[in-house]
N, C-alpha and C positions, 0 to 999 in steps of 0.2 A: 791730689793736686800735683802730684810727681809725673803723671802719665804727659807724654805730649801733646800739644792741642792742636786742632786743624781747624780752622774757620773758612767754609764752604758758604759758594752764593750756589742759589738755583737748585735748593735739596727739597724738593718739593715732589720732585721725579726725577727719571732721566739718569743721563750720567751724575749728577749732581747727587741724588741720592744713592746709587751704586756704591761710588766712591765714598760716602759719609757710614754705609755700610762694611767696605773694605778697612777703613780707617776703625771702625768700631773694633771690627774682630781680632786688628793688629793692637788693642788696647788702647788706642787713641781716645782722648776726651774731646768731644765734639762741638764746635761754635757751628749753627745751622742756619743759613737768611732763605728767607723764601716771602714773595708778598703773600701768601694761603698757610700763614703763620700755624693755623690750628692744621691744617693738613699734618703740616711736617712734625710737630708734635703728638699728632696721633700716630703716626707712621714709627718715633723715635718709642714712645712708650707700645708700639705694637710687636715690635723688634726685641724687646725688651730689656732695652737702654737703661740703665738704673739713673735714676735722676740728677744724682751726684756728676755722671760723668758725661753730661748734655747741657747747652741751652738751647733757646732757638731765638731769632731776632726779627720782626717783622722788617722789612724792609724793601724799597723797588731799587734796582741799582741803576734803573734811567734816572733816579731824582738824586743829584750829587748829595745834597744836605740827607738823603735820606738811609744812603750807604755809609755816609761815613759816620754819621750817628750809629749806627750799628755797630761801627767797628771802637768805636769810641768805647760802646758799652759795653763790647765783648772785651777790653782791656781791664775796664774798670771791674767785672766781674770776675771773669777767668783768667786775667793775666795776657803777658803777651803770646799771640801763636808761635807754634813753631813752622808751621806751614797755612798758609792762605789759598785758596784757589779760589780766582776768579770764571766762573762757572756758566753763571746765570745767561742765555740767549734767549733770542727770539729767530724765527724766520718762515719772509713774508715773500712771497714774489710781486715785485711792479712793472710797471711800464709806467717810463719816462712821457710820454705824452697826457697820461693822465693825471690831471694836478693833485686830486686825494694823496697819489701816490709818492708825491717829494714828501709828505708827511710819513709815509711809511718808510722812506729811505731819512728821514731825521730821526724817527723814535728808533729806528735797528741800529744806527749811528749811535746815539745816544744808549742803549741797554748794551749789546756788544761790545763798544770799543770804549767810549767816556767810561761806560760802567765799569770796565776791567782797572782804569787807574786808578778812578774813585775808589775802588774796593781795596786796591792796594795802599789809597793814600795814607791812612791813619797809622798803617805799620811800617811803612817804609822808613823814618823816620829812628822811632824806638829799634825798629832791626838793627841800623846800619849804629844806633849807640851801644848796643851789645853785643856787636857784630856776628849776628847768625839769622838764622829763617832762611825761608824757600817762598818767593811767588812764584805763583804758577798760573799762567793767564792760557785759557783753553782755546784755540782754533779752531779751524776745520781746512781738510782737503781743500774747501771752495776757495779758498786764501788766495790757490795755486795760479789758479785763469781761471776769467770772467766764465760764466754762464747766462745766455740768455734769460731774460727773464728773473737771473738771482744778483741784479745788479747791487742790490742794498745789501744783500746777506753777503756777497764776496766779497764787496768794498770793506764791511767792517771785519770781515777775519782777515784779510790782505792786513788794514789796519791793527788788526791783533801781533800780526805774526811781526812785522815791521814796530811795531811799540816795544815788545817786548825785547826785541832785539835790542832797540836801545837803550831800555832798562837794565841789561844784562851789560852792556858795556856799563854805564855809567855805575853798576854796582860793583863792578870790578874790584878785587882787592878789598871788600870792605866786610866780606863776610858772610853778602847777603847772597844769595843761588836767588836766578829767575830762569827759570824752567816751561818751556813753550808744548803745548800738547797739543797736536793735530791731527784730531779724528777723522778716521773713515767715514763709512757711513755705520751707524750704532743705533742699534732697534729700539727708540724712544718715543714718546708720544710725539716729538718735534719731527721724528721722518716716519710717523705712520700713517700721514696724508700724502705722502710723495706719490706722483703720480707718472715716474719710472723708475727704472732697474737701479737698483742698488750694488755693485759686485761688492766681496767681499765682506756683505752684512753680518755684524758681529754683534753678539747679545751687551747688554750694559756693563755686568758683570763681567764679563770677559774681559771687554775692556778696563773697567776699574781695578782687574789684578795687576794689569800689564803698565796702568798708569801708575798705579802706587809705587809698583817697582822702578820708573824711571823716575818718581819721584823721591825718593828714598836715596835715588843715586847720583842725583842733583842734574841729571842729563839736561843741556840748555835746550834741545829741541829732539821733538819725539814724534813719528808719526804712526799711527795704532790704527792698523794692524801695519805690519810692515810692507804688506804686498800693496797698499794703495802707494805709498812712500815710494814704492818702484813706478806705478799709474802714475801718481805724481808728476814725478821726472820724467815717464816718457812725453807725458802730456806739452809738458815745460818745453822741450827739445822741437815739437812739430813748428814747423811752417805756418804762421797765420794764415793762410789761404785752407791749406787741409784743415786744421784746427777749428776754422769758424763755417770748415762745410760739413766736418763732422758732429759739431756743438748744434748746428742750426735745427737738424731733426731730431732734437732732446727732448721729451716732454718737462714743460716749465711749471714752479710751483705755483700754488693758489695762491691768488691775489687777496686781497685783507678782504672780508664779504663773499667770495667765492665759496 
């Protein structure tokens, strides 16, 4: 019970498990949500996690009552964490003309960006009365400017990256780090349907060293790998006219049934 805890949304795959891996090998004891609760348990005992230093928590972090019940019961078991990462995404491409589709921009809304504070709710709280911990709410590049076609998925990391900010002021001074991680593009089952060029693709793993270390270091904002963080910026700088005649010939993600 000495070791420090991490409670992780989205370890089911992905970065979300990476990370719940890098956190292992640094002796971390592990808080684990995934809604494929038996997945992420066969993955913790396949790893060979010793029991003691794991839970896993079934949980969706689109349904507010359903994440913070999780975190309720990661306290009640394992104590408070020392770090939280809000993890867990989804991403769907739409188009706005098609009504299905405002549904698919309310459920990305809802698991993306609601789910990141949900997930912080329960601890933010007890953090800032013993004043320490790290959140850590996960973005993406798409945060930066719109993509055709990824209007839901950059709304809510835009929304990530801009929530987190504010959380980082308002914890100011009290002890608590919130730490903003914004991925490139990272070889997960989430960008193995992508249906263009990825530059700078980086394995999960690569990235979960690079995260733990900025995490460790309480960095407010990280973008992994650093060469998109340069992409980034150039991107930021163009002229909307070049910007959206460059963007226009991008192949756009699948849409939900596609």
């Amino acid at each position: 019970m000495s070791a420090p805890l991490a409670f992780i949304t989205g370890a089911s795959s992905g970065i979300g498990q990476a990370l719940a891996s890098r956190f292992a090998r640094a002796g971390w004891r592990l808080a684990l949500v995934a809604r494929r609760r038996a997945e992420v348990q066969a993955w913790a005992r396949g790893a060979g996690l010793a029991a003691e230093r794991f839970a896993v928590y079934g949980a969706d972090v689109a349904q507010v009552d359903s994440i913070v019940a999780a975190g309720a019961a990661c306290i009640a078991a394992q104590g408070l964490p020392d770090v939280v990462i809000a993890n867990a995404g989804i991403s769907v491409g739409m188009d706005t003309a098609v009504r299905e589709d405002l549904d698919v921009l309310r459920d990305t809304l809802a698991t993306n960006l609601t789910g990141v504070a949900a997930t912080f709710h329960p601890f933010l709280q007890p953090m800032r009365e013993s004043a320490s911990g790290t959140l850590v709410g996960v973005a993406s590049v798409a945060a930066i400017r719109g993509l055709p076609g990824h209007g839901a998925y950059c709304a809510s990391k835009a929304g990530v990256v801009a929530y987190c900010e504010s959380l980082r002021g308002e914890c100011r001074g009290s002890g608590v780090r919130v730490v903003t991680l914004v991925p490139g593009y990272i070889a997960t089952p989430l960008t193995a349907g992508n249906r263009y060029s990825m530059p700078f693709l980086m394995p999960a793993d690569a990235f979960a060293e690079r995260a733990f270390r900025a995490i460790e270091a309480g960095t407010g904002y990280r973008v992994i790998p650093w060469q998109m963080g340069i992409v980034a910026k150039l991107m930021r700088m163009l002229p909307n006219p070049l910007y959206d005649h460059l963007a226009s010939g991008r192949g756009r993600k699948k849409r939900r049934g596609e």
